[in-house]
VEXDREN-2710 file (C-alpha; in Angstrom, 1 decimal):
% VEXDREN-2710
k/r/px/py/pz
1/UNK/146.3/91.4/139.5
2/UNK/143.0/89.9/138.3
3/UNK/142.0/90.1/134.5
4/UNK/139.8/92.9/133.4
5/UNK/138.2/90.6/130.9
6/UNK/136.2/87.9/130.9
7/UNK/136.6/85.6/128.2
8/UNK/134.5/82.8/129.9
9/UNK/131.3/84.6/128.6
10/UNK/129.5/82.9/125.8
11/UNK/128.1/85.2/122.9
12/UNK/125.6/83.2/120.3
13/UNK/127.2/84.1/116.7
14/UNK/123.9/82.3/115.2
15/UNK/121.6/84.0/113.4
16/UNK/124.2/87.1/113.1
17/UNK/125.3/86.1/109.1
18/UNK/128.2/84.7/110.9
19/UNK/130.3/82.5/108.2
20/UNK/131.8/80.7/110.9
21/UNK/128.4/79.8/112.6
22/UNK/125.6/80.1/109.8
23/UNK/127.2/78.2/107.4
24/UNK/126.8/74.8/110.0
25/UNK/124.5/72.2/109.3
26/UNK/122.6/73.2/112.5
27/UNK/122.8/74.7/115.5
28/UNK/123.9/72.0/117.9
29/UNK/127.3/72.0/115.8
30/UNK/130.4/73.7/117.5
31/UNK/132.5/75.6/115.0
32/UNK/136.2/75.0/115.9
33/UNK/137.5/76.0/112.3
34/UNK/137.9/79.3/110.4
35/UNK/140.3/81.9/112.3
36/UNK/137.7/84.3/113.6
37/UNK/137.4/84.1/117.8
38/UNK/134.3/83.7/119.5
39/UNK/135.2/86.8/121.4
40/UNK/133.6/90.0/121.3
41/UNK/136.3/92.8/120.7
42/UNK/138.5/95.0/122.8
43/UNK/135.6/97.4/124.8
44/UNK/137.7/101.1/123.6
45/UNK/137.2/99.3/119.4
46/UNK/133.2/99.2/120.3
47/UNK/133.4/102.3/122.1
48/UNK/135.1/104.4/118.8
49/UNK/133.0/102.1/116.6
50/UNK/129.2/103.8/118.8
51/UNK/130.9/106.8/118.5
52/UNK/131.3/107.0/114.7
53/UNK/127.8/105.7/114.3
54/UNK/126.2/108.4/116.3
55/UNK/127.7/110.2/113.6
56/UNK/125.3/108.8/110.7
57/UNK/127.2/109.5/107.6
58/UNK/129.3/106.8/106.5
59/UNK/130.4/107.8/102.8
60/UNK/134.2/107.0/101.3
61/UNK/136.8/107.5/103.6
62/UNK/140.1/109.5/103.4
63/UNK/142.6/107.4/105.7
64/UNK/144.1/109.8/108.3
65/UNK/148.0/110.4/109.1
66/UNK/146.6/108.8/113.0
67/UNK/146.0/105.7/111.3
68/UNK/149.7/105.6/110.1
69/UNK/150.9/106.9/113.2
70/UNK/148.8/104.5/115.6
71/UNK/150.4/101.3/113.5
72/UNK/153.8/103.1/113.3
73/UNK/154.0/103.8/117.1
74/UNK/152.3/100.0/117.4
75/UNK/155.4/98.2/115.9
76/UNK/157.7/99.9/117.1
77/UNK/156.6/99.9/120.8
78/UNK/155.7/96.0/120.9
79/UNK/158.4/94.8/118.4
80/UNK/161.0/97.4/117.5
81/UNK/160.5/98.2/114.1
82/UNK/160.6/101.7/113.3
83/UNK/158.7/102.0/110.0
84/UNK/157.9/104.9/107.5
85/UNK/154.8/107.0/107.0
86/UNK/156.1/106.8/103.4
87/UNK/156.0/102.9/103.0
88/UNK/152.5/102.4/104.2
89/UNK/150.1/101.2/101.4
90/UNK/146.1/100.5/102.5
91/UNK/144.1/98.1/101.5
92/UNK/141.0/96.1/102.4
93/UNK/142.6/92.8/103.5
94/UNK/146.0/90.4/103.9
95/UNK/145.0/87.9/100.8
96/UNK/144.2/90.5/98.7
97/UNK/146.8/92.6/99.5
98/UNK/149.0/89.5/98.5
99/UNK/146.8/88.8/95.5
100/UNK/148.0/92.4/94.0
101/UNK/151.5/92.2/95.4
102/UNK/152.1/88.9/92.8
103/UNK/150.3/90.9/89.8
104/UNK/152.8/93.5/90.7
105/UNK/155.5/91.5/90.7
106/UNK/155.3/88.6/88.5
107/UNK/153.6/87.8/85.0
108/UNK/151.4/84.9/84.2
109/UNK/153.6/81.7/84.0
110/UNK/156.2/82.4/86.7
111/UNK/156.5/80.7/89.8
112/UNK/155.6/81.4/93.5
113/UNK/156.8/79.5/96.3
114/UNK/155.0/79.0/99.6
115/UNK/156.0/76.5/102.7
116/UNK/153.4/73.7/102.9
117/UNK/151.3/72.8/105.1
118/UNK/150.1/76.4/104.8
119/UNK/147.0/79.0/104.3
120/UNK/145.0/77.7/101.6
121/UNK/144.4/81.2/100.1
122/UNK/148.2/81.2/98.9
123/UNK/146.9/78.5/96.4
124/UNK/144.1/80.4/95.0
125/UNK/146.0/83.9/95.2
126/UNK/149.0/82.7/93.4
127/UNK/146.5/80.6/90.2
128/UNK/144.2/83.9/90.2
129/UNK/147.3/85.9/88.9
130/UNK/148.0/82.5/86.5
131/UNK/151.2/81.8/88.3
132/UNK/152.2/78.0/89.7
133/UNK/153.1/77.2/92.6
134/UNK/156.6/76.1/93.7
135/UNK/156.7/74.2/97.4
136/UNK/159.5/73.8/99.9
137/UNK/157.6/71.4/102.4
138/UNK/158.5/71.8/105.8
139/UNK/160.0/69.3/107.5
140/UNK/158.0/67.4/110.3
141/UNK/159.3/66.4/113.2
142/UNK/156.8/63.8/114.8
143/UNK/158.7/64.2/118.9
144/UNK/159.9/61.2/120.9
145/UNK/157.1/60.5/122.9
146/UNK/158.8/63.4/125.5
147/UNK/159.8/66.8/122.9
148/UNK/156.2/67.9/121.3
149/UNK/155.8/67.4/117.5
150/UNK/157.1/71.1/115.3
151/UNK/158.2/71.5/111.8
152/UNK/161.6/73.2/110.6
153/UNK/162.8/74.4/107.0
154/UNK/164.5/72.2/104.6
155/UNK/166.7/75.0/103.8
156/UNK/168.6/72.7/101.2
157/UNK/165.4/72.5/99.3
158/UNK/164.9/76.0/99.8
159/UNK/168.0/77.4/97.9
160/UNK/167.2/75.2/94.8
161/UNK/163.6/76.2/95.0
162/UNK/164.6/79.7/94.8
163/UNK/167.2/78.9/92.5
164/UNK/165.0/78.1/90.2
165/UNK/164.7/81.0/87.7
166/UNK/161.0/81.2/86.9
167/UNK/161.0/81.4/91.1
168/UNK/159.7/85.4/91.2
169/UNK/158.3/85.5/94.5
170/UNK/158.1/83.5/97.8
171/UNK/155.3/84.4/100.3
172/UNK/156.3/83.9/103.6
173/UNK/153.9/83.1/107.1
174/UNK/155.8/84.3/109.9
175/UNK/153.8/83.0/112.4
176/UNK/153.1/80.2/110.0
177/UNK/149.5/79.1/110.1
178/UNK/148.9/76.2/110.0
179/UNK/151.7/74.5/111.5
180/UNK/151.9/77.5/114.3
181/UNK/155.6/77.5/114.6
182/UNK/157.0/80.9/114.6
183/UNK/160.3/81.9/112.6
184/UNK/163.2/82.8/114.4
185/UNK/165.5/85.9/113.7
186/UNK/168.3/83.4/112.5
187/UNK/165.6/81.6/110.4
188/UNK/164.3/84.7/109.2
189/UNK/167.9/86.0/108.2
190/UNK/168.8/81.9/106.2
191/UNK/165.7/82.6/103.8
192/UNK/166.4/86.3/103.1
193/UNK/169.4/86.1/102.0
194/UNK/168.8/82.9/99.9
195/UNK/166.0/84.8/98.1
196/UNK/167.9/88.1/97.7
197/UNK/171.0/85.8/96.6
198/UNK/168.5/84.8/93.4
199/UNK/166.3/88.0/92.8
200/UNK/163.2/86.2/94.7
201/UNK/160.9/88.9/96.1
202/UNK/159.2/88.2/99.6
203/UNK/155.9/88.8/100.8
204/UNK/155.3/88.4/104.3
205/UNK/152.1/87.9/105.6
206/UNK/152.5/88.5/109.5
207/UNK/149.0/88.4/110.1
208/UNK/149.0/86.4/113.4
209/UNK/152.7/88.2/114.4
210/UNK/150.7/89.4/117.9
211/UNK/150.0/85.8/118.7
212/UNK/153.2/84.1/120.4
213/UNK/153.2/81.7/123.1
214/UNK/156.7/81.6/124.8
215/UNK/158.6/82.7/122.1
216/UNK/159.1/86.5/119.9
217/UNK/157.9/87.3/117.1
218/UNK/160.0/89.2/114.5
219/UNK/159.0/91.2/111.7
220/UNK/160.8/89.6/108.6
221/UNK/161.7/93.7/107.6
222/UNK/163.5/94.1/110.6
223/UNK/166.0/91.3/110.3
224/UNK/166.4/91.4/106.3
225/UNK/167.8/93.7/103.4
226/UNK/165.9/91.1/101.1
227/UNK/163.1/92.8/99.1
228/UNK/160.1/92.6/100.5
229/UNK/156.4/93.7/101.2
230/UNK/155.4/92.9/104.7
231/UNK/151.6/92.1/105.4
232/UNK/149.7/93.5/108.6
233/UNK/146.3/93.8/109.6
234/UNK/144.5/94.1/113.5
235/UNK/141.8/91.6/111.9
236/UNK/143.0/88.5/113.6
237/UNK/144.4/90.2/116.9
238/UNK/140.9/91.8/117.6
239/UNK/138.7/89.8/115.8
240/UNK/137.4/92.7/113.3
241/UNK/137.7/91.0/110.2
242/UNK/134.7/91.9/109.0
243/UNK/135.7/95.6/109.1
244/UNK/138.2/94.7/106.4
245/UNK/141.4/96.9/107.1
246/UNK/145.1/96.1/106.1
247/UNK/148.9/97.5/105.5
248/UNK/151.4/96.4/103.3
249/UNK/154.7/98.1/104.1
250/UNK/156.8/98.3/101.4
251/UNK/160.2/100.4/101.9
252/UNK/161.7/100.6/97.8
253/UNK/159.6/103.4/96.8
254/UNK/159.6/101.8/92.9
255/UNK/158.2/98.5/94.1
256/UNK/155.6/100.6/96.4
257/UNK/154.5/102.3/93.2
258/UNK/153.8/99.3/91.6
259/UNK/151.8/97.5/94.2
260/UNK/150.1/100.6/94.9
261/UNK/148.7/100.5/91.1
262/UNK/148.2/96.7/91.6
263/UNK/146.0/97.8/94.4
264/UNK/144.1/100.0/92.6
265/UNK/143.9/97.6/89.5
266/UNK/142.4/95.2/91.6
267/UNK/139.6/97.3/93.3
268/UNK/140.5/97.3/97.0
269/UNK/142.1/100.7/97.1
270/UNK/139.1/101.6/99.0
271/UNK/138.5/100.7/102.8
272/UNK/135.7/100.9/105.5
273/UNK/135.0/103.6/107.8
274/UNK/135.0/101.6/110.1
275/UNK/137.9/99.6/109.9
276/UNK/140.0/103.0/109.8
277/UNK/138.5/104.2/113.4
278/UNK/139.0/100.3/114.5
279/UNK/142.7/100.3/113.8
280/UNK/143.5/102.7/115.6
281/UNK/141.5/102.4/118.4
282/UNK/143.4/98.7/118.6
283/UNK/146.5/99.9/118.5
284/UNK/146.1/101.8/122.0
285/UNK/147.8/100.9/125.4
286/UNK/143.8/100.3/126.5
287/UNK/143.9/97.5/123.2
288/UNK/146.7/95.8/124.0
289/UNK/145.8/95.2/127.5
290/UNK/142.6/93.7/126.3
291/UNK/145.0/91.5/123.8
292/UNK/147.2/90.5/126.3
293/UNK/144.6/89.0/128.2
294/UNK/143.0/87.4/125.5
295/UNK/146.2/85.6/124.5
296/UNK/146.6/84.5/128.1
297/UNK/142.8/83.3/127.7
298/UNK/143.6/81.5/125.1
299/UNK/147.0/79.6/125.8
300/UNK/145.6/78.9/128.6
301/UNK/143.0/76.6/126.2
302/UNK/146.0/74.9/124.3
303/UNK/147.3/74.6/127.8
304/UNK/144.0/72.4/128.9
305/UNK/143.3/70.9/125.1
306/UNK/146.8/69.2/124.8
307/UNK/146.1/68.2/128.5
308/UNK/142.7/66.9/127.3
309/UNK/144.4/65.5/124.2
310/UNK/147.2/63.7/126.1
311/UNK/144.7/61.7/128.9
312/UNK/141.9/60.6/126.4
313/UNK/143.3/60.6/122.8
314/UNK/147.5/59.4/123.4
315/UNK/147.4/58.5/119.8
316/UNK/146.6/61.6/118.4
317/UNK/150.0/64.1/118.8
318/UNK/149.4/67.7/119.5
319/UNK/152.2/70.2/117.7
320/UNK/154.0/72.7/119.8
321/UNK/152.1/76.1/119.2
322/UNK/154.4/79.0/119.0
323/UNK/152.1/81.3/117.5
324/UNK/148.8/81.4/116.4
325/UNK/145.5/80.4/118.3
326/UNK/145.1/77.4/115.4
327/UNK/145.9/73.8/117.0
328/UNK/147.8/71.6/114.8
329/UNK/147.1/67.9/115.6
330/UNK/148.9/64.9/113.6
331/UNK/145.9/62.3/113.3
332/UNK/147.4/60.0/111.0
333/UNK/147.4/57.3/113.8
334/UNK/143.9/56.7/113.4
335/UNK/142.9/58.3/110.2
336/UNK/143.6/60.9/107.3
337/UNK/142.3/65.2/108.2
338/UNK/140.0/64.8/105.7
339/UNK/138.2/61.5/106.8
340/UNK/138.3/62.4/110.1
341/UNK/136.7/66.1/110.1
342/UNK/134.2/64.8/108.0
343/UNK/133.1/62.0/110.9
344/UNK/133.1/64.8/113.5
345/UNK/130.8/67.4/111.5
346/UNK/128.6/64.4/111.1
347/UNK/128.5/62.3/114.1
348/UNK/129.8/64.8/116.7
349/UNK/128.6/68.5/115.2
350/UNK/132.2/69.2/115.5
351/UNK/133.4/71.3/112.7
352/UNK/137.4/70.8/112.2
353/UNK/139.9/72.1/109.5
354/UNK/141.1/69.2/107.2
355/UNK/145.2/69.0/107.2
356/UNK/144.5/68.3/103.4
357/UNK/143.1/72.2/102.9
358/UNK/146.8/73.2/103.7
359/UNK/148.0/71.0/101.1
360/UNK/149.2/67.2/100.9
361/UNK/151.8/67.7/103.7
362/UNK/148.8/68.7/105.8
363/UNK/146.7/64.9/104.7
364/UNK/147.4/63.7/108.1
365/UNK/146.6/66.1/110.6
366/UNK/143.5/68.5/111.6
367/UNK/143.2/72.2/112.8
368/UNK/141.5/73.6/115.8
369/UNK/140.5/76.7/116.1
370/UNK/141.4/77.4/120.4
371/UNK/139.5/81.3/120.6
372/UNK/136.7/80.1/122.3
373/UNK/135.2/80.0/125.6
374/UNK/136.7/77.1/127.6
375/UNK/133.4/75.4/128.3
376/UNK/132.6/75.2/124.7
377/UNK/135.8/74.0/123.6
378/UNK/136.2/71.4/126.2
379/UNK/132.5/70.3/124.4
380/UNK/133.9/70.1/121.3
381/UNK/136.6/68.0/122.6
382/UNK/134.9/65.5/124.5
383/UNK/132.4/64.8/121.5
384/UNK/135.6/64.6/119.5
385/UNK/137.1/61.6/121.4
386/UNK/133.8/60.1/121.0
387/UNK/134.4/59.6/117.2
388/UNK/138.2/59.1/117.9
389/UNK/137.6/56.2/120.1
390/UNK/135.6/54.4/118.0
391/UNK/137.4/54.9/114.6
392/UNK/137.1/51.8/113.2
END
């Protein structure tokens, strides 16, 4: 069966306030960076979308039981977890809904601990609520020239980590972004009951959980009795971040009640019109259709960068991508991520994520944003081997 959609099309994001496009030097740069797709979204979201607008009010919103129902009926058809009307907690976004999870849950001094390289908002959420941070760095394993490069838990390190009794609270990326592996059941099962073992609470932020290549993607709720708030938004799988719509689920009704007040504490109790109507358009059999054919669009990319990568750049190593549509490649042969994104913003107009952003495990590797038309990625990647050829 042919594809619906056509992912091939470009769209110019300049001049739009994009922060992904605007914020380059010029306009000859190509923006392979922040997670945001150069896609337009999933036709029935616009559709919904003009129809609200035709309306012509847009004033606060009361959030509809469709919207819990369309995200209820969502997990449980794609990944079989039957959630509760009653757990379901709104907010505006996945970092701030994990910003007011740790000023529910912990007071200023304790300890949070997070799996570097990872999201660089973790950092700045955890020292906004004047916590530190605790870090089991994942293990890398660099392949034997015929495996692919991936990462696994030092789970050794992760029981005294959460041993640790200023530990409060361990936020969890399942997918993990950067290093795009995705947690198995087994996995997720090891590190739940190690933090319920020790009283460490876990916030999972399963942002990227609709983004698997080869391999499932499990909900950490579904596997785990350990206490938890579990993250989910349609932002990344649709590209509608801008419409600013998130859930925590949360199923211990006295921990809901005290995130919910964090929520409110923190001013983003309130949400977009817009966002509401988009969620639940998404989260139709017409969405995921579109989705599945964007994720095939865009595998299809890693498929034909690490093919790219492998022919003209042998020294750079590309990491097996279970999940995300973010490219982890280990650098370090030539240079550090930091040196080497800052040569291809300015002798390419290539603009890369740093390793280092993720933290210091992340110093020798860059990311690559891959949701993009194939003709301007395979741009980006010949201009790229340009710099990396000549990195003297």
């Amino acid at each position: 069966m042919s594809n619906k959609y056509d992912f091939d099309i470009p769209v110019n994001r300049f001049d739009t306030n994009s922060y992904k496009y605007d914020t380059m030097p010029n306009k000859d740069t190509i923006p392979l960076w922040v997670a945001d797709m150069d896609f337009e979204t999933a036709p029935v979201i616009m559709k919904a979308l003009q129809e609200r607008t035709r309306h012509g009010c847009f004033g606060y919103t009361a959030v509809p039981d469709s919207f819990y129902q369309a995200t209820i009926d969502w997990f449980q058809r794609r990944h079989h977890w039957l959630t509760k009307r009653e757990w379901y907690i709104y907010t505006t976004g996945v970092v701030p809904a994990i910003s007011a999870i740790i000023k529910a849950l912990t007071v200023p001094g304790d300890k949070v601990l997070v799996q570097t390289p990872v999201y660089n908002c973790f950092f700045s959420s955890i020292r906004n609520n004047q916590c530190s941070i605790a870090d089991n760095t994942l293990l890398y394993d660099d392949g034997d020239g015929v495996t692919q490069p991936t990462y696994r838990i030092d789970l050794a390190d992760f029981e005294r980590k959460c041993a640790d009794p200023a530990v409060k609270a361990f936020i969890l990326c399942n997918p993990h972004n950067p290093t795009g592996r995705v947690w198995t059941a087994d996995e997720l099962r090891m590190m739940g009951d190690i933090c319920q073992r020790n009283g460490v609470f876990v916030i999972a932020d399963e942002i990227h959980c609709e983004f698997t290549n080869g391999c499932r993607y499990t909900p950490f709720a579904s596997v785990s009795t350990a206490p938890c708030a579990v993250c989910v938004s349609p932002s990344k799988t649709f590209n509608i971040a801008g419409l600013q719509i998130a859930n925590i689920i949360v199923s211990d009704e006295a921990i809901r009640r005290r995130i919910d007040k964090a929520i409110n504490i923190n001013e983003v109790c309130d949400v977009n019109p817009f966002g509401v109507i988009a969620l639940q358009a998404a989260y139709t059999l017409e969405g995921e259709e579109w989705m599945n054919q964007m994720k095939e669009y865009i595998y299809s990319n890693y498929d034909f960068a690490r093919k790219f990568i492998a022919e003209q750049l042998p020294m750079l190593k590309v990491v097996k991508l279970e999940g995300t549509y973010l490219m982890w490649v280990d650098v370090s042969a030539i240079s550090s991520g930091s040196v080497l994104a800052g040569r291809l913003l300015r002798e390419a107009n290539v603009c890369v994520n740093a390793g280092d952003h993720y933290g210091s495990a992340g110093r020798g590797f860059i990311r690559v944003n891959l949701a993009t038309q194939r003709a301007k990625l395979h741009e980006g990647l010949k201009r790229m081997a340009k710099v990396c050829l000549n990195h003297n």
